[in-house]
Backbone as JSON, one array per atom type, in Angstrom:
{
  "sequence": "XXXXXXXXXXXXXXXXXXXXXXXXXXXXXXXXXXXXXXXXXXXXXXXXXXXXXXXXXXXXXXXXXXXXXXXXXXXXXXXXXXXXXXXXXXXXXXXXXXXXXXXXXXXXXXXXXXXXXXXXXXXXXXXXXXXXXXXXXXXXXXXXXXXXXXXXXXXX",
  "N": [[0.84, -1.18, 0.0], [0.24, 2.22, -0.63], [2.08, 5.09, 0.54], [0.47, 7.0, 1.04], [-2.33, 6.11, 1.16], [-2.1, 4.85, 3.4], [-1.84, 6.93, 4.79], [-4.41, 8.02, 4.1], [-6.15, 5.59, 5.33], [-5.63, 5.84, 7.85], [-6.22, 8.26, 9.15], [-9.4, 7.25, 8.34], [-9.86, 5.56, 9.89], [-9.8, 7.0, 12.18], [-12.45, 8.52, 11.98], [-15.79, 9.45, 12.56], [-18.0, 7.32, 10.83], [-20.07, 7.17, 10.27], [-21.71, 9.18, 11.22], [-20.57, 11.16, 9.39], [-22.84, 10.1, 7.15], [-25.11, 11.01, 7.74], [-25.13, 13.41, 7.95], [-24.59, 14.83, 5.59], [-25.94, 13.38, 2.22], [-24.56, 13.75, -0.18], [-21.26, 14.02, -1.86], [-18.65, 16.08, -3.01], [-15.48, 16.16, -4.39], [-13.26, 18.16, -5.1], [-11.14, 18.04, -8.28], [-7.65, 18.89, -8.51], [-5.64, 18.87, -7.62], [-2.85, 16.38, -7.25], [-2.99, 15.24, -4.14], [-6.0, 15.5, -4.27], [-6.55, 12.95, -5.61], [-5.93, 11.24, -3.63], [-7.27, 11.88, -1.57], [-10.62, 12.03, -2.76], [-10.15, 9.3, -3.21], [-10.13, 8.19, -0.14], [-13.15, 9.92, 0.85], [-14.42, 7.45, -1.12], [-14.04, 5.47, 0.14], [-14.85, 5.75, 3.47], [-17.55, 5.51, 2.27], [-18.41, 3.46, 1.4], [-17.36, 1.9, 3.55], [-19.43, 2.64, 5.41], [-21.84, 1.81, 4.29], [-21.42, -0.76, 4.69], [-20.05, -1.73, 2.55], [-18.77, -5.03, 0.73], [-15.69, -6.33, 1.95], [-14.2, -6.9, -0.39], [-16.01, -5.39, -2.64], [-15.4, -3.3, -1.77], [-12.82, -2.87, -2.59], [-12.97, -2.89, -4.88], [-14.75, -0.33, -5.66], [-13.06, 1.63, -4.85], [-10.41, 1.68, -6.18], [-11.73, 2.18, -8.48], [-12.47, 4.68, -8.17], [-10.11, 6.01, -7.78], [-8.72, 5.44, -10.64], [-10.68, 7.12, -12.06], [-10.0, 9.52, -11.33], [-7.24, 9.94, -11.25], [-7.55, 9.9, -13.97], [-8.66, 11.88, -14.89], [-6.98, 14.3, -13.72], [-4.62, 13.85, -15.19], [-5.54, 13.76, -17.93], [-7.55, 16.5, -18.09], [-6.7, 17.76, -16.54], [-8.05, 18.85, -14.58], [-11.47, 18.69, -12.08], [-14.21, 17.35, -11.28], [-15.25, 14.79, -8.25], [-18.18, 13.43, -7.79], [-20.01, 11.61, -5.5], [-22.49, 9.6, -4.02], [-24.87, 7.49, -1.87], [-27.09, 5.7, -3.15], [-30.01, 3.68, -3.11], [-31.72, 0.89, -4.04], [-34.71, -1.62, -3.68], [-33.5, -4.31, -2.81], [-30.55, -3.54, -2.9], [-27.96, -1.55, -2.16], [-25.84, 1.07, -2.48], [-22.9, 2.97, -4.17], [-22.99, 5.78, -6.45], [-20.92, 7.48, -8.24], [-19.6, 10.03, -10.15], [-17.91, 11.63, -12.51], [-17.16, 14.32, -13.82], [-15.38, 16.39, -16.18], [-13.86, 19.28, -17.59], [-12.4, 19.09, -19.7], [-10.26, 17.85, -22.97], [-11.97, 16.28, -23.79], [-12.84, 13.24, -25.21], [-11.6, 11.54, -27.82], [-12.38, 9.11, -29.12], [-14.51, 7.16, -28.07], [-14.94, 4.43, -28.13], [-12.8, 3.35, -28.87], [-11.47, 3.95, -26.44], [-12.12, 2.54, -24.98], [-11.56, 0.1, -25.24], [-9.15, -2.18, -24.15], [-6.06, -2.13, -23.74], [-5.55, 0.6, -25.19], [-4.28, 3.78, -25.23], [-3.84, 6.92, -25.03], [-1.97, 8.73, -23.62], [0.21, 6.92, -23.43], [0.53, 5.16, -21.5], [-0.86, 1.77, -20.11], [-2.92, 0.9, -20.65], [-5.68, 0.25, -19.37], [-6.97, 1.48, -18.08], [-10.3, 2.88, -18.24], [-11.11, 0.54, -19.5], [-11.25, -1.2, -17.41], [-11.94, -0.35, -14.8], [-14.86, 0.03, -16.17], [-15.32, -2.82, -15.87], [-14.88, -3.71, -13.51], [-17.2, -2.08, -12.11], [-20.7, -2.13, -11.34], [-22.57, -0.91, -13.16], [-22.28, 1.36, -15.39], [-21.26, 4.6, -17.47], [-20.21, 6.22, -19.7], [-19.93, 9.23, -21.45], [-19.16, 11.99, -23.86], [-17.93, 14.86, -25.32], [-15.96, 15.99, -27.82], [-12.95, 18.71, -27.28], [-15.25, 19.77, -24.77], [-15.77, 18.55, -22.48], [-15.7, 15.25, -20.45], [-17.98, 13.22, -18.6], [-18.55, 10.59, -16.48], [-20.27, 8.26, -15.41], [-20.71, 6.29, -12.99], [-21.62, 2.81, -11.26], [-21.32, 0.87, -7.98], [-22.91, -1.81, -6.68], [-24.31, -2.96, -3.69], [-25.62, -6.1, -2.39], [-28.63, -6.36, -0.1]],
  "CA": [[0.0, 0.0, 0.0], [1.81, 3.82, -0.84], [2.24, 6.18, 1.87], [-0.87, 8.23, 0.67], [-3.16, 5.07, 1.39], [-2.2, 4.62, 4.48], [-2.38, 7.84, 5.64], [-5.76, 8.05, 4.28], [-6.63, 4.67, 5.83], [-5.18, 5.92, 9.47], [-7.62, 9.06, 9.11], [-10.71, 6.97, 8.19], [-10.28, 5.04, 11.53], [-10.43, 8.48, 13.27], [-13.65, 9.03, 11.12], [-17.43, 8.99, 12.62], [-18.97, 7.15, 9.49], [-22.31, 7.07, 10.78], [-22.52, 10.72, 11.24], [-20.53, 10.82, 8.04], [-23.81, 9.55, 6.07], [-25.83, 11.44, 8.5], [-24.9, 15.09, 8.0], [-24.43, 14.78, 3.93], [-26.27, 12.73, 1.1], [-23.33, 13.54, -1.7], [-19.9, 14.42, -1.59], [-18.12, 16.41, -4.18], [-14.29, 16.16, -4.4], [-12.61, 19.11, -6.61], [-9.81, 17.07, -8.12], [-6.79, 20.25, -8.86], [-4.02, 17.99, -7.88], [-2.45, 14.87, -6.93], [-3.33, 14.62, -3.02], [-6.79, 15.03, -4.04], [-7.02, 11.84, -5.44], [-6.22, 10.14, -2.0], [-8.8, 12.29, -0.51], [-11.7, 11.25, -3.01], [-10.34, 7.35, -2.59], [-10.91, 8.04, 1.29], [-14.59, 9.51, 1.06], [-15.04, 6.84, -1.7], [-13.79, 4.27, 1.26], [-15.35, 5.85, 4.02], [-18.61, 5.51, 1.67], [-18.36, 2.35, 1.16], [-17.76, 1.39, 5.29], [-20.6, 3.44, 6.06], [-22.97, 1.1, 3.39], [-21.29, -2.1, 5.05], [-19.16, -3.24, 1.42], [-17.63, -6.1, 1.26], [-14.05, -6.34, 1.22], [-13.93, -7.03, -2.31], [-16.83, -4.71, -3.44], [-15.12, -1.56, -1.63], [-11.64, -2.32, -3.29], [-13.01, -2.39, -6.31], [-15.16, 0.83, -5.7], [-11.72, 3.11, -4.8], [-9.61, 1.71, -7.5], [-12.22, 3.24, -10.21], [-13.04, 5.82, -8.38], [-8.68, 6.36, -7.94], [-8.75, 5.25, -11.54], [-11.23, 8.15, -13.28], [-9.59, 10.78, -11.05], [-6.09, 10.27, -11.88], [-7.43, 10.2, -15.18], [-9.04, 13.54, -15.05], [-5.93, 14.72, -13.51], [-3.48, 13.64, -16.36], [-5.87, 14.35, -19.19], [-8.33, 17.49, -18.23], [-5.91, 18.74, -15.59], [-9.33, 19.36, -12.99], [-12.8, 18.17, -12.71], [-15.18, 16.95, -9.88], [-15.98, 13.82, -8.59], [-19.07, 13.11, -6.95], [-20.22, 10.6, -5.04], [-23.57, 9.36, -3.69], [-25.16, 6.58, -1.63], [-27.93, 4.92, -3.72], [-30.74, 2.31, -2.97], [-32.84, 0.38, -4.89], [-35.29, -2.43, -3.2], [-32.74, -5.46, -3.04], [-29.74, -3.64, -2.56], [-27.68, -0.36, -2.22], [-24.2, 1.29, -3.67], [-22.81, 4.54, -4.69], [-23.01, 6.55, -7.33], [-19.86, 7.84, -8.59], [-19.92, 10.67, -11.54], [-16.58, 11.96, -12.88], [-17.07, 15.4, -14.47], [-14.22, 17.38, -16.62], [-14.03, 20.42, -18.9], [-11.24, 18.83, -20.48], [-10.1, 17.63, -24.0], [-12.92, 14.72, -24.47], [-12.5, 11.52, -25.84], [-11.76, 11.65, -29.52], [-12.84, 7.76, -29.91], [-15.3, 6.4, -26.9], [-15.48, 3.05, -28.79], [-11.71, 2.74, -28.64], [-10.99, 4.42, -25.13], [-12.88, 1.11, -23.93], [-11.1, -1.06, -25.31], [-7.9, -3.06, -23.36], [-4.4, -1.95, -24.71], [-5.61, 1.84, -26.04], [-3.82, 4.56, -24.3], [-3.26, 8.12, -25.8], [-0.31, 8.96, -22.73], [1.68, 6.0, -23.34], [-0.01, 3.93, -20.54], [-1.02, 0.06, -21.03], [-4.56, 1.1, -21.94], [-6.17, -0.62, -19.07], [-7.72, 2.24, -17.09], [-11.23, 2.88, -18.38], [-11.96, -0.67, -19.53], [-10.88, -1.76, -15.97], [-13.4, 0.37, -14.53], [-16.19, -0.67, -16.43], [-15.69, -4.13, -15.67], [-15.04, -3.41, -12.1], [-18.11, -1.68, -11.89], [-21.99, -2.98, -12.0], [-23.0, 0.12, -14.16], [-20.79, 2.33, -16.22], [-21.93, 5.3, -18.49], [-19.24, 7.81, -21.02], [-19.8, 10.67, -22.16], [-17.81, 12.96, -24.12], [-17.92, 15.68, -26.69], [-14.16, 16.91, -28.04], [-13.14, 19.91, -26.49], [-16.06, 20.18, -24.2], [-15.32, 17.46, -21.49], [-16.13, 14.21, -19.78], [-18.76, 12.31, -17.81], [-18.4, 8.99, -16.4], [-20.58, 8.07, -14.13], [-20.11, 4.56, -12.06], [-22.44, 2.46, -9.73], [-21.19, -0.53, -7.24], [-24.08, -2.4, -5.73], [-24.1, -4.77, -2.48], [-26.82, -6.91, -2.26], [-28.69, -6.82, 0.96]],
  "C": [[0.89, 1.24, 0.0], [1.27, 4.15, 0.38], [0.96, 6.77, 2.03], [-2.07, 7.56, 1.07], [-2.93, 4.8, 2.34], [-2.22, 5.35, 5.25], [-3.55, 8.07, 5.67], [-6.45, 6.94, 5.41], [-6.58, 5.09, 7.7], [-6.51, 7.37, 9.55], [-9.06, 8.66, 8.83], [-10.92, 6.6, 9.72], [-10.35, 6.14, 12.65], [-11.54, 8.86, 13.02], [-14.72, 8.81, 12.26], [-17.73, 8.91, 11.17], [-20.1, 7.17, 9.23], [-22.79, 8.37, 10.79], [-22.04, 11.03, 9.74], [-21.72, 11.0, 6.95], [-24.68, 10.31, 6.43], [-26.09, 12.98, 7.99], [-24.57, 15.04, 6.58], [-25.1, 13.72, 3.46], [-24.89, 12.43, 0.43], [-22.24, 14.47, -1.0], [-19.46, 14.77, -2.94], [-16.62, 16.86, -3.67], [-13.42, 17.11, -5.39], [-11.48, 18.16, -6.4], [-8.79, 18.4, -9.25], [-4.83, 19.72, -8.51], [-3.7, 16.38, -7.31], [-2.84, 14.37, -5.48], [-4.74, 14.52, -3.14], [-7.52, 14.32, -5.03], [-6.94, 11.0, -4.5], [-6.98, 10.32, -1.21], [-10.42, 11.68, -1.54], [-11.27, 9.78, -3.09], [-10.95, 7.63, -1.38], [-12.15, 8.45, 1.32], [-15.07, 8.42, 0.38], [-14.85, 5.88, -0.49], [-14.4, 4.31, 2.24], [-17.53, 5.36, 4.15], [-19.15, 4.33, 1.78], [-18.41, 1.38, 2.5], [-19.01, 1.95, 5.48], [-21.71, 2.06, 5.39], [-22.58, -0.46, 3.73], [-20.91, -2.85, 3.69], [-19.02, -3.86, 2.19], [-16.04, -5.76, 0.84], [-13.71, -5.76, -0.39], [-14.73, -5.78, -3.38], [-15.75, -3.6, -2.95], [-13.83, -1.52, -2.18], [-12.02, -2.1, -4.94], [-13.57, -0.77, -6.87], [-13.99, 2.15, -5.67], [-11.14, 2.98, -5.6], [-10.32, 2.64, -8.64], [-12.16, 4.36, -9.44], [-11.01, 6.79, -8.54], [-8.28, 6.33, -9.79], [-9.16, 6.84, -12.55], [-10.47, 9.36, -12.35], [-8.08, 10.94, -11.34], [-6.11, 10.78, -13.51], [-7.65, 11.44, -15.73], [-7.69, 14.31, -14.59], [-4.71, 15.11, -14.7], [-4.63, 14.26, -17.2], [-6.58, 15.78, -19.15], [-7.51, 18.45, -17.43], [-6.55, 19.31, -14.25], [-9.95, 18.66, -13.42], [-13.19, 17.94, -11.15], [-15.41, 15.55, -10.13], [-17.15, 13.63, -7.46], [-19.66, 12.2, -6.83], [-21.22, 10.2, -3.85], [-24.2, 8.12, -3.48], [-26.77, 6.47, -2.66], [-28.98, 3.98, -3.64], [-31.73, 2.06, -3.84], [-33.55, -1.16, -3.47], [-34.2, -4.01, -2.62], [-31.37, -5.17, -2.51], [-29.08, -1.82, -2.58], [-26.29, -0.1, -2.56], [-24.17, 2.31, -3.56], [-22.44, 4.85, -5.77], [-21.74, 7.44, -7.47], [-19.95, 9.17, -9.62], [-18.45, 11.5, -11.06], [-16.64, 13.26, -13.88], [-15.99, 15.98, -14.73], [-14.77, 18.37, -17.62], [-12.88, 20.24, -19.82], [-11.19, 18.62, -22.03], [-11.31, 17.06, -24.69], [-12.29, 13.73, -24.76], [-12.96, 11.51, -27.25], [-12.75, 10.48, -29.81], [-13.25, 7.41, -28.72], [-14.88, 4.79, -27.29], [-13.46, 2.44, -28.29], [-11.03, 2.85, -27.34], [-11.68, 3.21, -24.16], [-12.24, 0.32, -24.37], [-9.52, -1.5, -24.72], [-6.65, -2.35, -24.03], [-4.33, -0.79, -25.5], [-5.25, 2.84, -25.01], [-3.42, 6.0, -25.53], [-2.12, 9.23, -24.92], [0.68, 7.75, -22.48], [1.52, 4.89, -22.34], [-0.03, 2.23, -21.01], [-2.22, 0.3, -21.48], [-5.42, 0.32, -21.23], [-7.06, 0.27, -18.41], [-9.36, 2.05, -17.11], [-11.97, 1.69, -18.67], [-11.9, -1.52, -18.3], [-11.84, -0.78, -15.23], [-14.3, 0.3, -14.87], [-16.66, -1.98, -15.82], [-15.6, -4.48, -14.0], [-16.66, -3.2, -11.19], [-19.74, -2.16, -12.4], [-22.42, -2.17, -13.51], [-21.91, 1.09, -14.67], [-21.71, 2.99, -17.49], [-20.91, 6.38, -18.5], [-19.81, 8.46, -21.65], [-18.98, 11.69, -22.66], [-17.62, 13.59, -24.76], [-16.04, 16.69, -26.69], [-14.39, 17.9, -28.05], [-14.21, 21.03, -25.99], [-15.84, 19.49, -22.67], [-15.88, 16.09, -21.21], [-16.7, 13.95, -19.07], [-18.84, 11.07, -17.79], [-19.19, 9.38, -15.0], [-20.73, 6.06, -13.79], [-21.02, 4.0, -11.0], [-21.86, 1.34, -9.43], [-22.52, -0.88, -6.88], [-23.49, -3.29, -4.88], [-25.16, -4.81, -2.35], [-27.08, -6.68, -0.73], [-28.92, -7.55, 1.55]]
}
């Protein structure tokens, strides 16, 4: 785990999560530089204790949500992410949405697919986040910006 993850992690366990959920619905994260993507992982984590993930569901929930904000970082340079508990009858989750005013996404069709990178990456980001995630919805008009929005579910 980096340094940045475990400082977040040592500040959640100082957290009230219960009031947490209590005193806010949604959380919006301006993302302007690099520490705050370790701060939207930690509300996405805190989010995620509060709604009783599992293990497995809440690592997968911070990776995307660490995932679309680095990405907004590197490609738009800012953006917001916001993030919102959810229920439906059966089960509940959060709502993720990844707003930029950045470049766009020349090619949606290919920015999903495995091994496509336009900074030299491996090209795994965005299709690793879809498949991570129950729901997944792109948006993107060139030079206007980006919307991704993201849902986990846990069954209750």
């Amino acid at each position: 785990m980096k340094n940045d993850d475990l400082q977040a992690d040592s500040a959640l366990r100082n957290t009230n999560k219960k009031s947490l959920l209590s005193a806010k619905s949604s959380f919006t994260v301006e993302i302007r530089q690099e520490w705050d993507i370790v701060h939207a992982r930690k509300i996405g984590r805190e989010l995620s204790y509060s709604l009783k993930f599992t293990t497995v569901n809440r690592a997968k929930l911070v990776t995307a949500i660490s995932e679309l904000a680095r990405n907004m970082y590197q490609h738009a340079g800012s953006g917001q992410i916001r993030m919102e508990p959810v229920h439906e009858r059966t089960k509940y989750g959060i709502r993720v949405t990844a707003i930029d005013q950045g470049p766009g996404i020349k090619d949606k069709n290919k920015a999903l697919k495995a091994g496509y990178s336009t900074s030299g990456g491996l090209g795994v980001g965005l299709p690793w986040v879809k498949k991570l995630m129950d729901e997944f919805s792109l948006e993107s008009t060139v030079d206007t910006g980006t919307r991704i929005t993201i849902v986990k579910w846990q069954i209750i």
